[in-house]
N, C-alpha and C positions, 0 to 999 in steps of 0.2 A: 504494500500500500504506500511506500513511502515513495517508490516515483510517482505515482498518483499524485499523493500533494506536494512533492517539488514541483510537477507539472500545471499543477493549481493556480500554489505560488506565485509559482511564473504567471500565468496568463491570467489573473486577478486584478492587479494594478494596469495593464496596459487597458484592460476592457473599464474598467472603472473610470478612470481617466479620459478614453477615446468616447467612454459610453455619454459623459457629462459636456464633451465638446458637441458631440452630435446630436443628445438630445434637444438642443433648440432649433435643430434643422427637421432633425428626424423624429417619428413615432420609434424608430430604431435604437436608438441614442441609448433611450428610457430602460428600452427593452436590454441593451449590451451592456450598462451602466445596473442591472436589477441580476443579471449572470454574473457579471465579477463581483458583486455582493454576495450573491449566493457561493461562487467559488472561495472567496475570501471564509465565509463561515466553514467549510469543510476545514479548512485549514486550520481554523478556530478550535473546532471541534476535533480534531488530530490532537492538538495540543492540549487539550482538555482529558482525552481518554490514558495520552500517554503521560501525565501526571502520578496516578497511582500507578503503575508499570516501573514508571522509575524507580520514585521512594520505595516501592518491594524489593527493585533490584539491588539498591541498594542497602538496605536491613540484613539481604539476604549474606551478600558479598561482605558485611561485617561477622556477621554469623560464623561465616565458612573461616573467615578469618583466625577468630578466634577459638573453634573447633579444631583447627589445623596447629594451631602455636605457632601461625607466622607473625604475630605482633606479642609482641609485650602489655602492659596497661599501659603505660605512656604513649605507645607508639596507637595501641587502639585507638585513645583520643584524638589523636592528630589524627588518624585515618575518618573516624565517625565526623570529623570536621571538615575535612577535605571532598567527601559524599554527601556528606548534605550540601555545601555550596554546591557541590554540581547537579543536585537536585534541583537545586533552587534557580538555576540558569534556566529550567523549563517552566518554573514559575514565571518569571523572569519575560520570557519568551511571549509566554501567555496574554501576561496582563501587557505584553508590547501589541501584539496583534489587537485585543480589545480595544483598546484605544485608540490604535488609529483607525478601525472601522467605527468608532463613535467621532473620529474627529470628521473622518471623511461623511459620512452620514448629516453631521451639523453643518459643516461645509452644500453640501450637496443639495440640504432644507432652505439652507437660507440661499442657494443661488436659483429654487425652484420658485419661491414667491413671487 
């Protein structure tokens, strides 16, 4: 699924963008401009699902850690620290895409009035 939404990605912002120029031309516009919002929400929605997926894989890969005796206590902590930020870069991720389809969306209201 993940070229799926690379492929998204991609083709999201150029329809959203093309969809808002040509909406004042076209009935088309509207329509190209409501597809790259919809594409852009898959995308949303990827990063959404893959949230808990992370933080498990995470939990997990401490787990094994420490069942194995490759870390110390010291070293566990730095490790449980070092996985949750990269947890959190999908957070991170996240609440980046929400908001520029809220920005885009407030943009897009007030140039439809």
């Amino acid at each position: 699924i993940v070229p799926l939404v690379n492929l998204t990605q991609m083709m999201s912002w150029p329809l959203i963008f093309f969809g808002l120029i040509m909406s004042t031309m076209s009935p088309y516009g509207s329509m190209m401009f409501l597809i790259g919002v919809g594409c852009f929400l898959f995308v949303i929605l990827f990063h959404l699902v893959t949230l808990p997926v992370e933080f498990n894989a995470s939990n997990r890969a401490l787990e094994q850690m420490r069942v194995l005796g490759m870390v110390n206590e010291k070293d566990y902590t730095g490790s449980r620290e070092v996985l949750r930020a990269a947890a959190m870069t999908y957070v991170a991720a996240l609440a980046t895409a929400v908001s520029s389809l809220l920005r885009i969306l407030v943009l897009a209201g007030g140039r439809r009035d």
